[in-house]
Every structure is written in structure tokens, then in C-alpha cells.
C-alpha positions as CSV (number, residue, x, y, z in Angstrom):
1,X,113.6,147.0,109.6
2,X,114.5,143.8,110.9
3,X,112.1,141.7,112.3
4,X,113.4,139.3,115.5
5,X,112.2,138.0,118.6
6,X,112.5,141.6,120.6
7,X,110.0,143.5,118.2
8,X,108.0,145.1,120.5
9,X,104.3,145.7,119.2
10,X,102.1,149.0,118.8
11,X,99.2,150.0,116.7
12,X,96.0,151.5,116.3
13,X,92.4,150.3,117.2
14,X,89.3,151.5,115.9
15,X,86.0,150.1,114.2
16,X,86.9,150.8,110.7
17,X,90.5,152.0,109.6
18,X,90.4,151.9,106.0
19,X,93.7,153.4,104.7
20,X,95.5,155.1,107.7
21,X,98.9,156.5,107.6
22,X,99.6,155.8,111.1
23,X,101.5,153.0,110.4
24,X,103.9,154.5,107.3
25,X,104.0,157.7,110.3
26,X,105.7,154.8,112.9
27,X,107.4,153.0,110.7
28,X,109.4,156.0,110.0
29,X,109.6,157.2,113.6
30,X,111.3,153.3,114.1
31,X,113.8,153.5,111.7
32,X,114.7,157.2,112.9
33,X,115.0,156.1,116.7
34,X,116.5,153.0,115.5
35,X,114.0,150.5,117.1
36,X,112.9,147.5,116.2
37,X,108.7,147.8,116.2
38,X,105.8,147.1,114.4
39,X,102.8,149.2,114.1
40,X,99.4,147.3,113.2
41,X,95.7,148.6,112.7
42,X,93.6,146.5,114.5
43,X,89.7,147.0,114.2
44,X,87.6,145.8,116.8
45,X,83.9,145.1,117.1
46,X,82.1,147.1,119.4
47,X,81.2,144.4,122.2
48,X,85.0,143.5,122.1
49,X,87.0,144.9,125.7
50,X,90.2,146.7,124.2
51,X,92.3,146.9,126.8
52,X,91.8,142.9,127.7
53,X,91.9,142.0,123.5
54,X,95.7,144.3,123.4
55,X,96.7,142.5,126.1
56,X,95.9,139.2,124.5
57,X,98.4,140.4,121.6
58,X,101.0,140.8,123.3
59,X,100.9,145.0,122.4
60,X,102.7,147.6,124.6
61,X,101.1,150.5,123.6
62,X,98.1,151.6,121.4
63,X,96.8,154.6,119.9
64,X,92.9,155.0,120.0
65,X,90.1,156.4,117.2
66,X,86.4,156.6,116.4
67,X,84.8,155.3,118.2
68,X,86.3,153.9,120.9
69,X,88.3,157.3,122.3
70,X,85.6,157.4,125.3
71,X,84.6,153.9,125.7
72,X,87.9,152.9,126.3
73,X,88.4,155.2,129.8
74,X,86.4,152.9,131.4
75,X,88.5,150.0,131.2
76,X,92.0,152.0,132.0
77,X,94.2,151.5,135.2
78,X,95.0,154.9,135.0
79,X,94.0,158.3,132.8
80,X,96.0,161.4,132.5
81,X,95.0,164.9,133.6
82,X,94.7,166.4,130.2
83,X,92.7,163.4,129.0
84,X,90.4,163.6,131.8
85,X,90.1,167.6,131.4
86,X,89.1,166.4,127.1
87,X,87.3,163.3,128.6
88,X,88.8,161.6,125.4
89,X,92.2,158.9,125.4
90,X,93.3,158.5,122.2
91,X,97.0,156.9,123.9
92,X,97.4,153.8,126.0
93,X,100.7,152.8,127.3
94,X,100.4,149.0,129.0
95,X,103.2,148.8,131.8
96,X,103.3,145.3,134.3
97,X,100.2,144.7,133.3
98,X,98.3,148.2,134.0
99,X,97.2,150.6,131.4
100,X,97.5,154.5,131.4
101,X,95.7,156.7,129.1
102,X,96.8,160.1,127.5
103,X,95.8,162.2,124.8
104,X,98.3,162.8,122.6
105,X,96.2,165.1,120.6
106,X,96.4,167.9,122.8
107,X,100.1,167.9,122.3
108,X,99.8,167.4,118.6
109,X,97.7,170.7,119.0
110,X,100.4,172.3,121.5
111,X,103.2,171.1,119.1
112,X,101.4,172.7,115.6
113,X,100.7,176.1,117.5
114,X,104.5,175.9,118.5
115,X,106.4,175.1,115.2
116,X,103.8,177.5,113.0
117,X,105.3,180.7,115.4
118,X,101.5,181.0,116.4
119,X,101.1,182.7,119.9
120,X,98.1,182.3,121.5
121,X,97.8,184.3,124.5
122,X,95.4,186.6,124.7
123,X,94.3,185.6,121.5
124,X,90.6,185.5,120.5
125,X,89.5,182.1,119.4
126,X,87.1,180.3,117.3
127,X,86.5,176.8,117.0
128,X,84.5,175.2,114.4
129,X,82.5,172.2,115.3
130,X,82.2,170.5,119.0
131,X,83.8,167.0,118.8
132,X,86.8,165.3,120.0
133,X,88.9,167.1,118.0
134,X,87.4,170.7,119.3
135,X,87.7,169.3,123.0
136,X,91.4,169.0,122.3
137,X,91.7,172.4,121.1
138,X,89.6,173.7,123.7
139,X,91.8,172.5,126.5
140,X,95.4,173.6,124.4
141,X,94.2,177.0,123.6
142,X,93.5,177.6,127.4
143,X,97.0,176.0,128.6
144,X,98.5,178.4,125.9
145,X,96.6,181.2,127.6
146,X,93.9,182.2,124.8
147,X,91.6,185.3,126.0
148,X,88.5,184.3,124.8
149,X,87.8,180.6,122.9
150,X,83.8,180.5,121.1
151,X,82.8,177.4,119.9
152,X,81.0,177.4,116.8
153,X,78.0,174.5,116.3
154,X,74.8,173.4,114.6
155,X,73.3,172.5,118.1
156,X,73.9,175.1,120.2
157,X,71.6,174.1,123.1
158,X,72.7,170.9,123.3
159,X,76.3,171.5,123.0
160,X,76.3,174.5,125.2
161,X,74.9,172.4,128.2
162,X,77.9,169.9,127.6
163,X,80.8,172.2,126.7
164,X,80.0,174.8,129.3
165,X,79.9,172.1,132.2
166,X,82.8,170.4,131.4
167,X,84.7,173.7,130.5
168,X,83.4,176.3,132.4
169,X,85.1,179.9,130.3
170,X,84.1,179.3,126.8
171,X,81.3,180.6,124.6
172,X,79.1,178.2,122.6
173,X,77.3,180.0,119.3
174,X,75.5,179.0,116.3
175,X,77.4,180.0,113.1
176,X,75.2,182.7,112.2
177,X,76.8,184.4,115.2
178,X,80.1,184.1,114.1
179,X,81.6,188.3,114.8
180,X,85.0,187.5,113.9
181,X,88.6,187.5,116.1
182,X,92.2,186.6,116.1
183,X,92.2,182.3,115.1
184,X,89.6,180.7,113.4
185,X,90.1,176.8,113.6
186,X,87.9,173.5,111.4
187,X,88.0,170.6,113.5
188,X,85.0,169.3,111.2
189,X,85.2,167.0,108.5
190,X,84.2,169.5,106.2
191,X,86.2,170.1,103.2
192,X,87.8,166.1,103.9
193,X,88.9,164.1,100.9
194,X,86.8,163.2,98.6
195,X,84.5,166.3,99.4
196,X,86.9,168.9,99.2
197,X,84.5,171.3,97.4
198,X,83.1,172.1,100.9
199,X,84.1,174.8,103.0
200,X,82.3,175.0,106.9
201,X,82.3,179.0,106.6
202,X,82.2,181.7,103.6
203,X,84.5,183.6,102.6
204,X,83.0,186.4,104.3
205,X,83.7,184.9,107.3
206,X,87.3,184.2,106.8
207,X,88.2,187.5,106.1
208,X,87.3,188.4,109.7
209,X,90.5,186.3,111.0
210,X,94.0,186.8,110.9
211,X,95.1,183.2,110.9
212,X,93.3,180.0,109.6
213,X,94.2,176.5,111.1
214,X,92.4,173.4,109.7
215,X,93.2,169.7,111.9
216,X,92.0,168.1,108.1
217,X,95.2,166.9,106.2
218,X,93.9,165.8,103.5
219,X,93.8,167.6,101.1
220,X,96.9,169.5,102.4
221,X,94.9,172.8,101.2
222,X,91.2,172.4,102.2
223,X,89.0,174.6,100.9
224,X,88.9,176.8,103.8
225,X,92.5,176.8,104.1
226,X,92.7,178.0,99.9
227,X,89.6,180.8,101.1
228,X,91.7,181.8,104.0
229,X,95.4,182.3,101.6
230,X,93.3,184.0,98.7
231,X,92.5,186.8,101.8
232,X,96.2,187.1,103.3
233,X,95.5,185.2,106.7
234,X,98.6,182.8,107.7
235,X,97.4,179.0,107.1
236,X,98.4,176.3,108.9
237,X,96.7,172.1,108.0
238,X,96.6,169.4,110.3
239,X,99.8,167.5,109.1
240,X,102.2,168.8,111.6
241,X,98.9,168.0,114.5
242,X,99.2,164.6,112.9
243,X,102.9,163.7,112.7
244,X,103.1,165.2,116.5
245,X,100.5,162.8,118.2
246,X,102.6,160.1,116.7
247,X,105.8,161.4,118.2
248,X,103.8,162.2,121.5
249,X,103.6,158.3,121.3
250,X,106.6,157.1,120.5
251,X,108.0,159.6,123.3
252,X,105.9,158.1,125.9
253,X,106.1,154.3,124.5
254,X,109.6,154.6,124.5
255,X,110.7,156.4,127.0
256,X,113.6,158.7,124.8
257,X,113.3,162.3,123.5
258,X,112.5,162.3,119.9
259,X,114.3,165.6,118.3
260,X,111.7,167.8,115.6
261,X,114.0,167.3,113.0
262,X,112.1,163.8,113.0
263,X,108.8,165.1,112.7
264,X,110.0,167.8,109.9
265,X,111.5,164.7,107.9
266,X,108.2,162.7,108.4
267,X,105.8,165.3,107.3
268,X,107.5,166.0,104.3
269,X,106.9,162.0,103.4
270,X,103.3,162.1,104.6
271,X,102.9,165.4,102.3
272,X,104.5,163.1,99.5
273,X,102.1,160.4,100.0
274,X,98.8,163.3,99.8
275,X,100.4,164.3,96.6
276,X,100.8,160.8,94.8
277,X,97.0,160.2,95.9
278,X,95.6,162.6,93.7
């Protein structure tokens, strides 16, 4: 890509961003949509105001990750009623000098659900760990009209106070009480590169499900997802969830539709990429 005077600047702030393939991710939706943009990681300290430092740089639109997903609704013009339902902005479009803020992981959620075929109305639910991630899920699976959704935690008094007030319909249980259901889904980092010996349930477990989704993408086979395929349950991993949140981005940064053949051609380089790092 060329650069010249009319790049227009994104990118992704956090505290520490070590190797992220955001930026290979937007490069590649650039050259696809044929515009001239750069996409930068920039880590910030802690006492830093983002909104006020992006503005500084001249950026149009960020992404946002650990840990600065909550901190930074504060400091928005404007936030978005799915983000406000997660209570989490991981997107942040600056227009005339205000700044809106999305989550553009709920649609990466709505958009793997969608291209996997997996239909989730009146669907049973589980959800393992209570995070960000999770409070994505959470708010997806009931816009896509899921029966019942349990989350699964380690601290289910704690958790079950916050979830439940900020959800209202969901059930909050230890993973002891795990019965079994339709979808299991790992929003934890367990089973993440390097420690992909790791599995957050047993096998046991799995085999209680039909179909097992992991939001981990590397490896492109956690663990749980390799348990789940050795029992016959349809597996899905986190790259499409990924690739999506990016497009979500771009869309909204943009302002143009962005067709899935894009995102099909992206994931397959993103897959290539997992493979060479092994």
C-alpha cells in the first residue's frame, strides 16, 4: 500500500500488545477495500487519557483491549446500546471531534454463529468463564434468542451478584454444576498458546454437548476443541470471532459494506500465520 498525505490512521491501544495480528488482519482488509490506511498498536500507560492521547495522533478510529475496554467509557462522547448492555467498548470511531464507542465483539460473536450454520434459538447454553469475552456472548446469544444461557465460574457468589444485575435471565454456577445442554462455549484463556495442554472442562463434560465453540485462536484446535471432535460435537475456534470484529471496524470506520468473501480470504491468511508459528 502506498503511503501519501490522505492515509488515514487506525490502530489498537492497550497496555501490553506483544505480537498482535490486528494489524496483518487490517492491512489486508485495506488492500481488499482499496484504501489507503495504516493500522498501529499503540500501548498506553495507565494514567494516560485515551481518547485525548488518539486525538493527539491524529487517529480516526481505534480498537480497544486489556485493560482499557471499561476505562475508556468514561471518557466517550457517545456509547452504543449493545456496549452499554456488555458495559465493555472495545471500538471508538472519532467524528468532528466526538468519539462513539461500540463493541465490535458482539458482532464478531453474531457473525461466527452465522457463517458456522449455528442456530441458537431455543438453544441451551453454557458459557465458560465470566469476563469480557462471556459478557459479549451473553448479550449475542440472547439477541439470537437462546432458551436458557448458564454461566460457568470459579466465583460463583461474586459473579452471580454482577452478572445477574446487569443481565437479569441467566444462571451463574460453579463448574461442578455443569448438567450439560445444547452449546458449550471457553471464553477463558485456558488451553491459550503456550499452554495448550489445558483444557477448562473434562472430557466427560464435553460429551454432554452437541456443539463446542472456543473464542481462543491460537492454537486453531485447543484442547477442548480436539476433546470435543474426538466425541462427534461440531467445533467451531475463535478465528472467524476475530477476523469479524475487524470487519465490524472497518465497516463502521469506513462507512462501506465489506462483502464475507473478505473475511473468508483473511482467515485463511491468519490460519497461515498460526501454522508457520509452530
Amino acid at each position: 500500500m502506498k503511503e501519501g498525505i490522505n492515509m488515514s490512521k487506525y490502530g489498537l491501544v492497550g497496555e501490553k500488545l506483544g505480537h498482535s495480528l490486528s494489524p496483518t488482519i487490517h492491512e489486508n482488509i485495506f488492500k481488499n477495500i482499496e484504501k489507503n490506511g495504516e493500522y498501529s498498536l499503540y500501548e498506553i500507560p495507565r494514567d494516560e487519557k485515551i481518547v485525548e492521547t488518539m486525538l493527539k495522533k491524529g487517529v480516526e478510529g481505534f480498537n480497544v483491549t486489556i485493560p482499557y475496554k471499561e476505562k475508556v467509557i468514561n471518557e466517550l462522547d457517545f456509547i452504543s446500546e449493545e456496549a452499554e448492555k456488555i458495559g465493555a467498548v472495545n471500538l471508538v470511531q472519532i467524528k468532528s471531534g466526538k468519539s462513539y464507542g461500540y463493541n465490535s465483539d458482539y458482532y464478531g460473536v453474531i457473525k461466527m454463529f452465522e457463517k458456522h450454520n449455528i442456530i441458537l434459538k431455543n438453544k441451551r447454553c453454557y458459557i465458560l468463564g465470566s469476563g469480557g469475552a462471556a459478557k459479549s456472548v451473553i448479550v449475542a446469544l440472547y439477541d439470537l434468542g437462546a432458551k436458557e444461557i448458564v454461566v460457568v465460574t470459579r466465583d460463583v457468589v461474586k459473579k452471580r451478584r454482577e452478572l445477574i444485575n446487569r443481565f437479569k435471565k441467566i444462571e451463574v454456577i460453579s463448574y461442578e454444576d455443569i448438567i450439560g445442554g445444547d452449546i458449550i462455549i471457553n471464553t477463558t484463556p485456558i488451553g491459550m498458546y503456550p499452554n495448550i495442554d489445558s483444557s477448562p472442562v473434562t472430557e466427560d463434560i464435553i460429551k454432554r454437548f452437541d456443539i463446542a465453540v472456543d473464542v481462543i485462536y491460537n492454537p486453531k484446535k485447543t484442547k477442548f476443541l480436539l476433546l470435543a471432535e474426538k466425541n462427534g460435537l461440531k467445533c467451531v475456534n475463535g478465528i472467524t470471532m476475530l477476523v469479524e470484529q475487524a470487519i465490524k471496524s472497518e465497516k463502521l470506520w469506513q462507512g462501506v459494506e465489506i462483502e464475507d468473501k473478505v473475511g473468508d480470504k483473511i482467515e485463511k491468511i491468519i490460519e497461515n500465520i498460526l501454522e508457520e508459528k509452530k
